[in-house]
N, C-alpha and C positions, 0 to 999 in steps of 0.2 A: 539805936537811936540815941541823939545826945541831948544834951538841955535843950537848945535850942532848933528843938523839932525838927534836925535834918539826920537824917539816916544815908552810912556810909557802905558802899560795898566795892574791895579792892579786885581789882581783874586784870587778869596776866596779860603778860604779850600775844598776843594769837596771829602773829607773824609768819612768813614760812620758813622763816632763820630760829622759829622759837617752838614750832609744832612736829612732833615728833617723840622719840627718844632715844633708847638705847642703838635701835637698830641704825638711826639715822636721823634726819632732820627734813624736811618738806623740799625745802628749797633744792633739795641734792636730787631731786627727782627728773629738773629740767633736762633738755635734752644736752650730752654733755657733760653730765654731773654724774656723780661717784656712783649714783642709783639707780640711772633712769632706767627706763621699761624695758630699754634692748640689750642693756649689760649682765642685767641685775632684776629679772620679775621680782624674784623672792624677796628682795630684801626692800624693792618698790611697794611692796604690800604690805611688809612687815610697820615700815613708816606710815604707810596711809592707816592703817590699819591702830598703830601707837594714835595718830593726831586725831582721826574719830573719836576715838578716847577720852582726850581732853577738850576737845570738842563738846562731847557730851555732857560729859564733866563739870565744865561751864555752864552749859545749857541748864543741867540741873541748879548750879547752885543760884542760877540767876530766878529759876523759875520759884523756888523756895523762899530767896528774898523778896520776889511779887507777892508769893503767896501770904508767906507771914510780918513780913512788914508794911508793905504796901497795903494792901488790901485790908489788912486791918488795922492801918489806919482811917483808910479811905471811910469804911464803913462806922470808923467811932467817929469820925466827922459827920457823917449822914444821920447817926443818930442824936449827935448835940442841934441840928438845923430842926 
């Protein structure tokens, strides 16, 4: 939170050119692409499998920023009213 009462939280690309990782990238999955289902299961899963990941990831740290920043401001408002 800064002086001026607004609270910041930076969030990645969750694109399907940016979800992914070592084994590959999301977007390689279409049909056609370096990954997809009928060339390559194994390595189709390995990527789906990387961007759940970050996925979650996110999920979490967004839920955490609800949890402790939001929320407890919310409720030191509620108790100044």
């Amino acid at each position: 939170v800064v002086s001026n009462q607004q609270a910041r939280l930076g969030i990645s690309s969750v694109n399907t050119a940016a979800l992914g990782g070592v084994s590959g990238l999301l977007y390689q999955l279409g049909t056609g692409g370096s990954a997809d289902l009928t060339s390559d299961p194994t390595t189709a899963a390995s990527i789906v499998e990387e961007a759940i990941n970050q996925v979650t990831s996110l999920r979490g740290r967004l839920g955490a920023f609800q949890r402790t920043t939001l929320e407890t401001n919310k409720n030191a408002l509620n108790d100044t009213l």
